[in-house]
Structure formats: C-alpha cells, structure tokens
MDTraj code that builds the backbone (N, CA, C; nanometers):
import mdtraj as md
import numpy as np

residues = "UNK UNK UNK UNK UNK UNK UNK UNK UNK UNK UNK UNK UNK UNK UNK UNK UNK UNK UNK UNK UNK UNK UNK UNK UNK UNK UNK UNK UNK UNK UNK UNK UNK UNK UNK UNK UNK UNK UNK UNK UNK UNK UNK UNK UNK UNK UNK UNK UNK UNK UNK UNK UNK UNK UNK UNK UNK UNK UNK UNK UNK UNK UNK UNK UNK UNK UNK UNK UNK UNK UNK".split()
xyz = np.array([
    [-3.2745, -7.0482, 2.3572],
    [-3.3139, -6.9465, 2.4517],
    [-3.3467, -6.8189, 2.3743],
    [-3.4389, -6.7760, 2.4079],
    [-3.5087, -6.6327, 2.3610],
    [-3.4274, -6.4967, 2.3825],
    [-3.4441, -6.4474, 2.3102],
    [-3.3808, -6.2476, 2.3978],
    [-3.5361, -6.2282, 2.4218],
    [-3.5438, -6.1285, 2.4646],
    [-3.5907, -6.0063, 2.5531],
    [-3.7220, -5.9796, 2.4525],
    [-3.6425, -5.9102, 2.3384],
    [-3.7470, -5.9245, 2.2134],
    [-3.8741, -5.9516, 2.1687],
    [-3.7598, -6.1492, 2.1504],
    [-3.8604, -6.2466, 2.1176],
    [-3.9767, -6.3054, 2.2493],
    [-3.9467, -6.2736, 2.3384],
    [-4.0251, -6.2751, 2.4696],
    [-4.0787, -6.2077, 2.4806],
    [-4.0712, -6.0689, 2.4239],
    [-4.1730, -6.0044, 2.4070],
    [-4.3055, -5.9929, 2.3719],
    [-4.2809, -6.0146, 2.2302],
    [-4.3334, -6.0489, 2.1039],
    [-4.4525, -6.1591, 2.1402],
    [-4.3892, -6.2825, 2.1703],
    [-4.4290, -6.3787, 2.2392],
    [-4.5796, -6.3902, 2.3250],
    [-4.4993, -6.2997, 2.4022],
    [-4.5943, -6.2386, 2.5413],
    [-4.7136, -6.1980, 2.4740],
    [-4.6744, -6.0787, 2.4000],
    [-4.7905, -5.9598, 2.3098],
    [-4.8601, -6.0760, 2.2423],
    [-4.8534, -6.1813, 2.1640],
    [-4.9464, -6.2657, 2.1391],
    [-5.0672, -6.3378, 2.2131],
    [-5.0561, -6.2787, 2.3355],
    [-5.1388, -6.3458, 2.4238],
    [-5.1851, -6.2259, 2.4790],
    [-5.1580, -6.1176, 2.4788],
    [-5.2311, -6.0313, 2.5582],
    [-5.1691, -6.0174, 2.6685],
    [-4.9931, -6.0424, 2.6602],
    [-4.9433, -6.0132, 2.8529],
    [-4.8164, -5.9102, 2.7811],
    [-4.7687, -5.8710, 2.9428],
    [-4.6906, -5.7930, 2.8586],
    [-4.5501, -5.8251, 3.0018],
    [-4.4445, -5.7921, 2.9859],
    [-4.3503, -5.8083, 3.0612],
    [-4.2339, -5.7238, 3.0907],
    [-4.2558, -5.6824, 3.2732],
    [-4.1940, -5.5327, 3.2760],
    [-4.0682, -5.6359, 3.3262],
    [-3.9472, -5.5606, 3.3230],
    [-3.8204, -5.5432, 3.4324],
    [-3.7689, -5.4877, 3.4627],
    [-3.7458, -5.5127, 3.5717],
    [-3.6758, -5.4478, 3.7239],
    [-3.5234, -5.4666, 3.7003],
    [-3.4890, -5.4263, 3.7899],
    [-3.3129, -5.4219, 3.8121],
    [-3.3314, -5.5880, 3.8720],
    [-3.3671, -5.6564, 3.9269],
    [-3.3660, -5.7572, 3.9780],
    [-3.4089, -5.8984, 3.9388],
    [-3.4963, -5.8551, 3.8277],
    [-3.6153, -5.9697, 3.7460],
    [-3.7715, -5.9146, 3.6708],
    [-3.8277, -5.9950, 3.6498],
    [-3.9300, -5.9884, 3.5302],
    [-4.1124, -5.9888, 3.6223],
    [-4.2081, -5.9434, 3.5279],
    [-4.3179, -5.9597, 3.5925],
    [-4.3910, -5.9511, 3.4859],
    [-4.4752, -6.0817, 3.4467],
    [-4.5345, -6.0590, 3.3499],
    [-4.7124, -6.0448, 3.4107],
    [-4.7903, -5.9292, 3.3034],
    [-4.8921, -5.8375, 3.3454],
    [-4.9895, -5.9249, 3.2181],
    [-5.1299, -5.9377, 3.2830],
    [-5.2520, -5.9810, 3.1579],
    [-5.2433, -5.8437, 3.1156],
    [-5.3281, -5.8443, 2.9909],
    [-5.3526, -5.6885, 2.9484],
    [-5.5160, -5.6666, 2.8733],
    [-5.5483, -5.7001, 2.9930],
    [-5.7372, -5.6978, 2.9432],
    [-5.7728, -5.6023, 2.9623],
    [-5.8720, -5.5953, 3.0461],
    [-5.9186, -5.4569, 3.1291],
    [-5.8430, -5.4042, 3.1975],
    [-5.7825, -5.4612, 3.2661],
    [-5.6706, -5.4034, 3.3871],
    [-5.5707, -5.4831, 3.3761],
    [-5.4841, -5.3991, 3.4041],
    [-5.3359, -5.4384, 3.3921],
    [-5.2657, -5.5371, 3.5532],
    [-5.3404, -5.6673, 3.5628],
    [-5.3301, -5.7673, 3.6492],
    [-5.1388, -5.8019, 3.6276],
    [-5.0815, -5.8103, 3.7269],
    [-4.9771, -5.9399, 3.7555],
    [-5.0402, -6.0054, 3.7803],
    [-4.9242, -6.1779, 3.6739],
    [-4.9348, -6.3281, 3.7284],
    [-4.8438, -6.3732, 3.7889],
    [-4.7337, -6.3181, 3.7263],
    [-4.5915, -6.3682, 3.7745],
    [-4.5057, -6.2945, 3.8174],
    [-4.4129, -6.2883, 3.8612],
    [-4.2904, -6.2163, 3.9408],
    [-4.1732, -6.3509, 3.9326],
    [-4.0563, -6.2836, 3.8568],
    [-3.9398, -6.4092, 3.8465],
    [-3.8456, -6.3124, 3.9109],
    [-3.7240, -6.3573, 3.9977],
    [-3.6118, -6.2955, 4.0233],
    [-3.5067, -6.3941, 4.0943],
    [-3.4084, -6.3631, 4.0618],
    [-3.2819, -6.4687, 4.1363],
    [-3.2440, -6.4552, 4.2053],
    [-3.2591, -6.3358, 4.2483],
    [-3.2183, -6.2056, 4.3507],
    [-3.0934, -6.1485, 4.3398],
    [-3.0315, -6.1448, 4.1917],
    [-2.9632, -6.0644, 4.2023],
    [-2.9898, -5.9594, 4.0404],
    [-2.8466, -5.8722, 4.0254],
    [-2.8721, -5.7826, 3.9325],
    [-2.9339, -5.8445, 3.8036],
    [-3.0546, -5.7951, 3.6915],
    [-3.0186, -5.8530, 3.5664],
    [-2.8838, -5.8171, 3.4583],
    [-2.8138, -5.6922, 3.5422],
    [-2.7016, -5.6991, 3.4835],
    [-2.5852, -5.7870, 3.4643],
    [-2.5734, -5.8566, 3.5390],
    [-2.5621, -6.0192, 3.5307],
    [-2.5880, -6.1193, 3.4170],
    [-2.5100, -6.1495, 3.3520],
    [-2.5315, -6.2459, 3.2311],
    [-2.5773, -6.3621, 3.2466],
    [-2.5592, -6.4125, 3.3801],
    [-2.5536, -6.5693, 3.4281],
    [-2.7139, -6.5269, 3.4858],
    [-2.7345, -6.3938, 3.5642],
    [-2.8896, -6.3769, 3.6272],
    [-2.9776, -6.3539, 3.5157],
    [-2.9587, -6.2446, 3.3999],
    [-3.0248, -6.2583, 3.2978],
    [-3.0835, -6.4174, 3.2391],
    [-2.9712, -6.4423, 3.2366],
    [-3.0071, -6.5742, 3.1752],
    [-3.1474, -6.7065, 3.2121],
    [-3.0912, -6.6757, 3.3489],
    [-3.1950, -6.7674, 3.4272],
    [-3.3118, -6.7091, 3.4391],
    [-3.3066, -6.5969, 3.4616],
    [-3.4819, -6.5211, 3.4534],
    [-3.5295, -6.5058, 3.2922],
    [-3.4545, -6.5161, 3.1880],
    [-3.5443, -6.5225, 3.0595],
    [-3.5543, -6.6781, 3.0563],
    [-3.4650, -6.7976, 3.0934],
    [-3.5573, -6.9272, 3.0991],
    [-3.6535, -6.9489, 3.1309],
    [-3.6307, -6.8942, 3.2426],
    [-3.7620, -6.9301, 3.3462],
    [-3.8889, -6.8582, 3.2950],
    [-3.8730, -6.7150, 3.2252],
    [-4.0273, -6.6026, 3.1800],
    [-4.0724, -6.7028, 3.0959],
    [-3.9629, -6.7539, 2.9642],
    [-4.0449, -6.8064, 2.9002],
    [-4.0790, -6.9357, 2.8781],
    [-4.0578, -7.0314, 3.0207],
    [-4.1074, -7.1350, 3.0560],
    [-4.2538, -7.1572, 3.0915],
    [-4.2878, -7.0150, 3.1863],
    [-4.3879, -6.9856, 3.2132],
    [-4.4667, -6.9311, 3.1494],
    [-4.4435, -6.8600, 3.0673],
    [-4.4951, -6.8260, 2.9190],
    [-4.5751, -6.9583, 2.8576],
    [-4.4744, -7.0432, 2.7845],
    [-4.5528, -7.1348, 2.7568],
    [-4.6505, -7.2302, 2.7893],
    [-4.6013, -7.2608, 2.9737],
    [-4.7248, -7.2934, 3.0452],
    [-4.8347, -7.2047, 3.0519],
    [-4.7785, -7.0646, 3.0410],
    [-4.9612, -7.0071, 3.0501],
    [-5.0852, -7.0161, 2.9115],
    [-4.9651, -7.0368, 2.7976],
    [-5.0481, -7.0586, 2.6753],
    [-5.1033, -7.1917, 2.6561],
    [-5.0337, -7.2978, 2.7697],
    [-5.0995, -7.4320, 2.7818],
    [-5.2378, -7.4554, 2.8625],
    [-5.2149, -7.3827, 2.9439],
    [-5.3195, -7.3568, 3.0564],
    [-5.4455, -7.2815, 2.9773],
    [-5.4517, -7.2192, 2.8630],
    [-5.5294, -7.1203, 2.8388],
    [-5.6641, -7.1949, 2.7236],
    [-5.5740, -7.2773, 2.6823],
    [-5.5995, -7.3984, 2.6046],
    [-5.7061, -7.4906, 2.6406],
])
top = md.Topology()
chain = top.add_chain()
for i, resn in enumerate(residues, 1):
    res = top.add_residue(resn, chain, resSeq=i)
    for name in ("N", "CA", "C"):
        top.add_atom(name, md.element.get_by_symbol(name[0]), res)
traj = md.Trajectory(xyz[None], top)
C-alpha cells in the first residue's frame, strides 16, 4: 500500500493530481482545465486510520486502472 506521497507522485506522472477532503480523495486531469474523474469517500473522517486506509486503496486502484485505460 502506497502513502499519500507515493500517490502522489504517481498521479503527477500522468498529469492528475489528487485533492483531500476531511472525508476522502478526488482525483483532477490537469490539461487545460482542471476536470474531476473521481471522488472516493467511506464516509467517514480521513482521520481515521482504518478510513485512510481504504480510500488510499481504493485512489490507487483507480489510478492504475486509469493508466490502463489510457493505454
């Protein structure tokens, strides 16, 4: 599993970038305009270790499907 960071990083290789909320993640294209694709949340705090957790699986699950898709 990734930190925050490396999901970052990640992201920035593709041209997306990924904000968060008190609640979960939203990752943004970064072309011309700053588009959302995704919106992840568990619905609860990411202060939460167990909610953190599940919303950085899940970003960078979808992460990698979007670099599959792009392909």
């Amino acid at each position: 599993m990734k930190t925050w960071k490396q999901l970052e990083r990640f992201a920035g290789s593709d041209r997306l970038t990924i904000y968060r909320a008190h609640g979960g993640a939203t990752i943004y294209e970064e072309d011309r305009f700053r588009s959302p694709l995704v919106s992840i949340t568990d619905g609860n705090s990411l202060d939460s270790a167990s909610s953190d957790r599940v919303v950085r699986v899940a970003v960078e699950a979808v992460l990698h499907e979007l670099r599959r898709i792009d392909r």
